[in-house]
N, C-alpha and C positions, 0 to 999 in steps of 0.2 A: 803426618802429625804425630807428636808423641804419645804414650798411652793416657797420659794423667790430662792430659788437654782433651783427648776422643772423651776418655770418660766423666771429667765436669763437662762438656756439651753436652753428653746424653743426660746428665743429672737435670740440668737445667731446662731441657727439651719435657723430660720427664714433669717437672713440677708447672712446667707452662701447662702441659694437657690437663694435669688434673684440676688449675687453677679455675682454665674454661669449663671443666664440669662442675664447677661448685655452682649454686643459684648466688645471683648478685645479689647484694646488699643492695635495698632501698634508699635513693639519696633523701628522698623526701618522706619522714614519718611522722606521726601523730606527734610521737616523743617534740623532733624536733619542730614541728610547727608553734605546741604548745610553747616549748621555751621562747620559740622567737617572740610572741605575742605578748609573752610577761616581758621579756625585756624591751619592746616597745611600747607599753605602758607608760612609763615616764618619760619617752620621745613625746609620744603622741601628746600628752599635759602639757608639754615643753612648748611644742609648735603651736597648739589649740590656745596656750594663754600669754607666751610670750613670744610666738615667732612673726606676729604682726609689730611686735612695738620694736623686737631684732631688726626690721627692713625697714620701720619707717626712721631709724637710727640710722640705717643708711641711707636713706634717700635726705633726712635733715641734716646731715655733715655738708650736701652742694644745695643745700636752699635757705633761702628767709622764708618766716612765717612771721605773723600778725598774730599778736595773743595766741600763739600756739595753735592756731588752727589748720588745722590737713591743708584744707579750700585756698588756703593761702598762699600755700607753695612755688616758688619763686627761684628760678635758677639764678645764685649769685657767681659764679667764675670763680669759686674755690675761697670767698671771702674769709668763710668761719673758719680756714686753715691759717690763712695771712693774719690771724688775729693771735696764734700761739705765738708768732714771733712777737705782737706787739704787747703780748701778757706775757711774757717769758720769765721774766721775776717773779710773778703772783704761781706758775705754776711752778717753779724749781722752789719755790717756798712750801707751796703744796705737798711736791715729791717729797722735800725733806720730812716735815712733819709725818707723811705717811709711813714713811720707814722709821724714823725713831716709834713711832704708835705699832708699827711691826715687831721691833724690835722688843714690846713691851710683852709682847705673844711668847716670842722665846725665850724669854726670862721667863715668864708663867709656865713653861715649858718644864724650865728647870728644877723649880720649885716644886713641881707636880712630881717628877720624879725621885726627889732628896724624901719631900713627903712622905711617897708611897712605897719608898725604899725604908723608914722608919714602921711605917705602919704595918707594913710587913714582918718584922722582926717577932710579933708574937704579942704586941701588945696589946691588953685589956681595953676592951670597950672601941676595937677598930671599927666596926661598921657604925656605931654611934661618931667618932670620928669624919670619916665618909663622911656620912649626913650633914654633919654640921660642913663640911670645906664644901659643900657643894650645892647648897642651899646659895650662897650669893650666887651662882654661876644661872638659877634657874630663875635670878630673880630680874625684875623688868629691869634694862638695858639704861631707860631712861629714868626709873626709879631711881637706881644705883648712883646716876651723873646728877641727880637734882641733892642726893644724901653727901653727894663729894664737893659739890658745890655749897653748899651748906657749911661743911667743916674746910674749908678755904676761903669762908667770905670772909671779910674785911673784921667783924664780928664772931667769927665762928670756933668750934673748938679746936681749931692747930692753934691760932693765935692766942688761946683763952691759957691752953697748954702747953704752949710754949715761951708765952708773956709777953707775946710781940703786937706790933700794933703795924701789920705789914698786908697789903692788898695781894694777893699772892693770883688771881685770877684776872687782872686786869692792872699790872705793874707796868709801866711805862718803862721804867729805870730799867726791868729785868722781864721782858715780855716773855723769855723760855720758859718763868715760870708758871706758865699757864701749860704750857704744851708736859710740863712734869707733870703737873696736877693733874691733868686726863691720865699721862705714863700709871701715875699712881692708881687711877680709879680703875682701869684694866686690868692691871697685877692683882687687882684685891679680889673682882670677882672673877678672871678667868681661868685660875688653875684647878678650880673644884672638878673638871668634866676631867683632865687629866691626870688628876689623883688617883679617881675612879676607874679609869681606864687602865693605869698602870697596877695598880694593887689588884685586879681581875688578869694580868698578865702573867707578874710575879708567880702568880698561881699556876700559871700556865709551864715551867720552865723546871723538868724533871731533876728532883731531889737527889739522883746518884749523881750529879755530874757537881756538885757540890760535894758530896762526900768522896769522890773520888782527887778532888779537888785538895780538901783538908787531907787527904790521904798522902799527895803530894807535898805538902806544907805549905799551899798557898795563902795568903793574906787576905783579907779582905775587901783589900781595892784591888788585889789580882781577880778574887772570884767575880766581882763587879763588875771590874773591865773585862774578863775574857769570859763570860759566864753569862751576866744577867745582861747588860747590853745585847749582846746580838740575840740575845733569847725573845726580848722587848723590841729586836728593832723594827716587825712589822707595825707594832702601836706605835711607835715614835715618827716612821713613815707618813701614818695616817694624822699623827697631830700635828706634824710640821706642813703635810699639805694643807689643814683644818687654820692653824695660825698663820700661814702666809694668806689664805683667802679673809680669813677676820680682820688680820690686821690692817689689807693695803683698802677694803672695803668701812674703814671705823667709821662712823659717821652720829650713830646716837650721842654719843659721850662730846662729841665738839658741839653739835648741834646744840644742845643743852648749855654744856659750861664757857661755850664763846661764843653767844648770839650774833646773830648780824647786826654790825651798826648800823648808823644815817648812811655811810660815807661808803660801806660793804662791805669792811674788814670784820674778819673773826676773829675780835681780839685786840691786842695791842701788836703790831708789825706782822697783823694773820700769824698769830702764833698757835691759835685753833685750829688750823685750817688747813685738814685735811684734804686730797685728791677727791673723795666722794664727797666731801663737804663742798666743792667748790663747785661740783657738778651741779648739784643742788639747788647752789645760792644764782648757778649762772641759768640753768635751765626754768627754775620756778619760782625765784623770785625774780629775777632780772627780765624773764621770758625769755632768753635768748638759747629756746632749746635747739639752733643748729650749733652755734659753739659749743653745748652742753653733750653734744653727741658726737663730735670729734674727741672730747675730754673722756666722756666714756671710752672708747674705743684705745685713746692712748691708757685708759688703765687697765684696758684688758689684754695691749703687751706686755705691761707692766707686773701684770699675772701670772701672764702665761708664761713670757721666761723661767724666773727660779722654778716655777710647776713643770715645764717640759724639761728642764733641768735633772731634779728629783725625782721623775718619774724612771728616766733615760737611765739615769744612775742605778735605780734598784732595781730596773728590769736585767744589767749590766750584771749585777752583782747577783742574778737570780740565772743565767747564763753561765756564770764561772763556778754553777753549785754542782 
């Protein structure tokens, strides 16, 4: 053997013995018990209040029940599946509405951060600001859709302020304009929480790399794009996980401004009519909670995709750091 190979084997030989003379580190310590215990805190809540209603959501996807009763249960041979094909219109109505009503999220999205990029700037009376854009966001869900439904009745102040003498929540001629008027009620109160979030970022995001920046001769929408963006993009991470769950789950805002008919449409052509709204209308008023639990379960692919998406992504881009 050559000398450089005898001598990394003795190196090596050398750090094995003294490895085995050190005392082993404890796999199991108080540190670590304590953590596991906090972190399954909110398992344990999870299971103890919703992991009985999680199984009986699957055991109701293969059964009938009678007025929703356990006792009742009834192996049907996959019926409440065979019924997506025979609703397939009322649910790709559904998906649509759900994603435009998402789509309302990141516009609010956007808004939140033009906002808090201005409010940033140094101007007077910012945390008074704050307060006020964020005051709708904490304000009841269903308050908000009975104050939006108000200013879109038939009577109300768009038409009083506009001069028009037009049904805008229940238009036959233009049924989409019921599903803008919710779009509308969501943009107004859901950018306050991400105002806030981003103007506590902003802060976040070291002053030299700016000055170093105008040292450069960068512009403004250079420092922006190469600068406050990726400085933001952990908050932006957490509101785009935050707005794809609000938005594909809407359900107070239609529940309200597009009641259920005689006939069960939300709306004029379910222009209302959200994926969780339909769950709703098929599980508790219809009683048909084994269809309403196949519908669950397809919104919870419907989740999970873009979320294990953007998860994959930034763990990806947390890899290449």
């Amino acid at each position: 053997m050559k000398a450089a190979e005898i001598a990394s084997f003795a190196e090596e030989e050398r750090t094995r013995k003294i490895r085995e003379k050190l005392p082993h580190k404890k796999i199991i310590t108080r540190q670590n018990v304590l953590c596991w215990v906090i972190v399954a805190i909110p398992l344990i809540g999870f299971l103890a209040f919703s992991g009985f209603t999680l199984v009986f959501s699957l055991m109701a996807m293969f059964c009938d029940m009678e007025y929703n009763q356990i006792d009742t249960l009834t192996w049907n041979n996959f019926a409440n599946f065979f019924q997506i094909g025979e609703n397939i219109s009322t649910i790709l109505q559904s998906i649509k509405v759900t994603l435009i009503l998402t789509l309302a999220q990141f516009t609010s999205l956007l808004i939140a951060i033009i906002m808090a990029a201005f409010l940033s700037q140094g101007v007077k009376a910012t945390r008074f600001f704050q307060t006020l854009y964020f005051v709708p966001y904490i304000c009841s869900a269903v308050a908000v859709s009975i104050m939006w439904t108000v200013i879109f009745g038939w009577n109300g102040a768009l038409n009083a302020l506009l001069g028009l003498d037009k049904e805008w929540l229940n238009n036959l001629e233009s049924p989409s304009s019921l599903t803008w008027a919710i779009f509308t009620s969501i943009i107004w109160q859901a950018p306050g929480y991400g105002i806030v979030m981003y103007c506590s970022a902003f802060k976040s995001i070291n002053p030299s790399l700016y000055e170093a920046a105008d040292l450069d001769g960068a512009n403004a929408f250079q420092k922006f794009w190469y600068i406050t963006l990726p400085g933001i993009s952990a908050i932006t991470f957490f509101l785009m996980l935050a707005g794809i769950t609000a938005g594909l789950t809407t359900f107070d805002a239609c529940r309200v401004m597009a009641p259920v008919s005689w006939d069960g449409y939300a709306g004029p052509d379910n222009a209302g009519l959200s994926l969780m709204y339909y769950i709703y209308i098929e599980g508790v008023q219809f009683g048909n909670m084994g269809y309403a639990s196949v519908l669950s379960w397809l919104l919870f692919l419907v989740m999970m995709i873009p979320s294990v998406y953007l998860i994959r992504k930034r763990v990806l881009s947390w890899e290449d750091m």
